[in-house]
C-alpha positions in Angstrom: 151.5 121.7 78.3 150.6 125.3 79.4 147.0 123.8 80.3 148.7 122.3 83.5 150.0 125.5 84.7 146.4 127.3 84.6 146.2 128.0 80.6 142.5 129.0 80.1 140.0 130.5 77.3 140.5 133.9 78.7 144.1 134.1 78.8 144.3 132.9 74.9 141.9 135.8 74.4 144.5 138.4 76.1 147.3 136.4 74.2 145.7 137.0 70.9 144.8 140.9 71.5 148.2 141.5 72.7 150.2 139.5 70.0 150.4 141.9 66.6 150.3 139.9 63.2 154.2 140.6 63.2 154.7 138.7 66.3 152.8 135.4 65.1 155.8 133.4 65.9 155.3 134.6 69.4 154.0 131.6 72.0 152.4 131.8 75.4 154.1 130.8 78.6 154.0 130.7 82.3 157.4 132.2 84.3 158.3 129.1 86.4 161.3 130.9 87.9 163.3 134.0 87.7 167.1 134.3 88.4 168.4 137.9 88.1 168.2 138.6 84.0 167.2 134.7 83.3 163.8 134.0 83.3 162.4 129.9 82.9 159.2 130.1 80.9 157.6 126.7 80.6 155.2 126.7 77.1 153.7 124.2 74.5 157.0 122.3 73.8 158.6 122.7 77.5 160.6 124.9 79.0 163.0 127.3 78.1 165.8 129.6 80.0 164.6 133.5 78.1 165.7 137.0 78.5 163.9 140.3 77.9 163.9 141.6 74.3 165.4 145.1 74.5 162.5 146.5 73.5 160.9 145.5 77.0 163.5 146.6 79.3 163.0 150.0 77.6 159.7 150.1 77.7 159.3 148.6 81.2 158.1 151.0 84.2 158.2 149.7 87.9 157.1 146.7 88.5 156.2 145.8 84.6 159.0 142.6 85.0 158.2 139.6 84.6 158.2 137.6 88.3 156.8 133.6 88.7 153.3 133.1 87.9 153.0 135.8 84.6 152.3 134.9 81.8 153.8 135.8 78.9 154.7 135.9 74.6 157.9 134.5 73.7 159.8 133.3 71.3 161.4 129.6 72.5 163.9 129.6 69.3 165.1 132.6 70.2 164.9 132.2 73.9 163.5 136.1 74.1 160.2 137.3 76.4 158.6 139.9 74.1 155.5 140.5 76.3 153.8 139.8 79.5 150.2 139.4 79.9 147.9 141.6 82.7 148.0 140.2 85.7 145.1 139.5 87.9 146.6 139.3 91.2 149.8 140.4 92.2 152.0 140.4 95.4 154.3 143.2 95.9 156.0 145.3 97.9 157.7 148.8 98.2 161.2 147.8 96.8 163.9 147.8 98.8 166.1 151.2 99.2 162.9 153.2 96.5 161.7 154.6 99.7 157.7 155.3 98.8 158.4 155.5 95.2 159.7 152.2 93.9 157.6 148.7 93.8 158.4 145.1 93.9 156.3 143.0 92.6 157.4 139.4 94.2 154.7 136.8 92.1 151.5 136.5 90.2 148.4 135.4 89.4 148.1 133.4 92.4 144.7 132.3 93.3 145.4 130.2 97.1 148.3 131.3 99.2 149.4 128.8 102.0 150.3 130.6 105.3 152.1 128.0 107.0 152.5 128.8 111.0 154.2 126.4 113.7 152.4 126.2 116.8 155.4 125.9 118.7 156.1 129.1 121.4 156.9 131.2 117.9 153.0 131.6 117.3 152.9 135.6 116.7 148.8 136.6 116.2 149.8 139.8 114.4 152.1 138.3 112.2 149.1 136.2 110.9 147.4 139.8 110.1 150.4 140.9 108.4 150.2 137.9 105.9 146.5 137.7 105.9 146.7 141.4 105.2 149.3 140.6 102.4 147.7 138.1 100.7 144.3 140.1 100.3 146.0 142.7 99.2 147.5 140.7 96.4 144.0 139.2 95.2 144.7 135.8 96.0 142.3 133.6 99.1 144.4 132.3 101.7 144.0 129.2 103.7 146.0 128.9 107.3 148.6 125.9 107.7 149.2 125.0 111.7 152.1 122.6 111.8 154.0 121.3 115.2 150.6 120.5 116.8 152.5 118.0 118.9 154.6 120.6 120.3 151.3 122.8 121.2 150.8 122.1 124.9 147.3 123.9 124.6 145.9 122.9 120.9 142.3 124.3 122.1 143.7 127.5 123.5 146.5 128.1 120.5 143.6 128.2 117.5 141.3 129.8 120.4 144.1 132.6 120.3 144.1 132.7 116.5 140.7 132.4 115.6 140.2 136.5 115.7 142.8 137.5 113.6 141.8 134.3 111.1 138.4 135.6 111.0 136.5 133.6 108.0 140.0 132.3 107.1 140.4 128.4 106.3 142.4 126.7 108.8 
């Protein structure tokens, strides 16, 4: 089941290096949601409401968390996330009230982000950047959404407007 959400040859490899012989019963996962300490892993035999063994939470700097997309080693009898894999994209921010120091890191491993902008009179240019800007940062390709075309009075001039902050951008 973890082949729908993305499992591949490379991530067993990561999963085996990472998983000791006394963490056999360990199984791979994908985070399909995260609600304050609960964390929905979805794995071989389906999915499964976890927490973090303490042994994480101690060890865990800023930003180590799991967040939806990871991928992880738990154990879905005892409902406990014992590891998380390396991500290869990531998006984050500076966390809320850690001034410079702190992180948030918001999901991963995403490979296409959707940026979904209305063309109604909210169409904000630099707001694109930001979340163009965003997603590159994060590793992931994006691809531009326009929605409300039939409340664009000028279609031609709207993407005209947009087309230099979209640059080789989908649309």
């Amino acid at each position: 089941q973890t082949g729908h959400y993305g499992w591949s040859p490379a991530l067993q490899d990561a999963f085996t290096q990472a998983v000791s012989h006394a963490d056999s019963h360990l199984t791979p996962g994908r985070v399909i949601a995260q609600h304050r300490d609960l964390w929905r892993v979805v794995g071989a035999d389906g999915e499964c409401g976890c927490s973090l063994t303490g042994r994480f939470r101690l060890d865990a700097r800023d930003g180590d968390y799991p967040v939806v997309g990871d991928w992880v080693g738990f154990d879905p009898h005892g409902a406990l996330i014992h590891l998380r894999l390396p991500r290869r994209t990531a998006f984050s921010r500076r966390a809320p009230g850690a001034g410079d120091q702190g992180v948030q890191v918001l999901c991963a491993n995403i490979d296409v982000a959707l940026i979904v902008m209305s063309l109604n009179g909210d169409l904000n240019p630099r707001r694109l950047e930001r979340y163009l800007a965003t997603v590159a940062d994060g590793g992931a390709q994006a691809v531009c959404v326009l929605t409300k075309s039939d409340l664009c009075e000028d279609l031609g001039a709207a993407t005209a407007q947009l087309a230099a902050s979209l640059g080789e951008t989908p649309i």
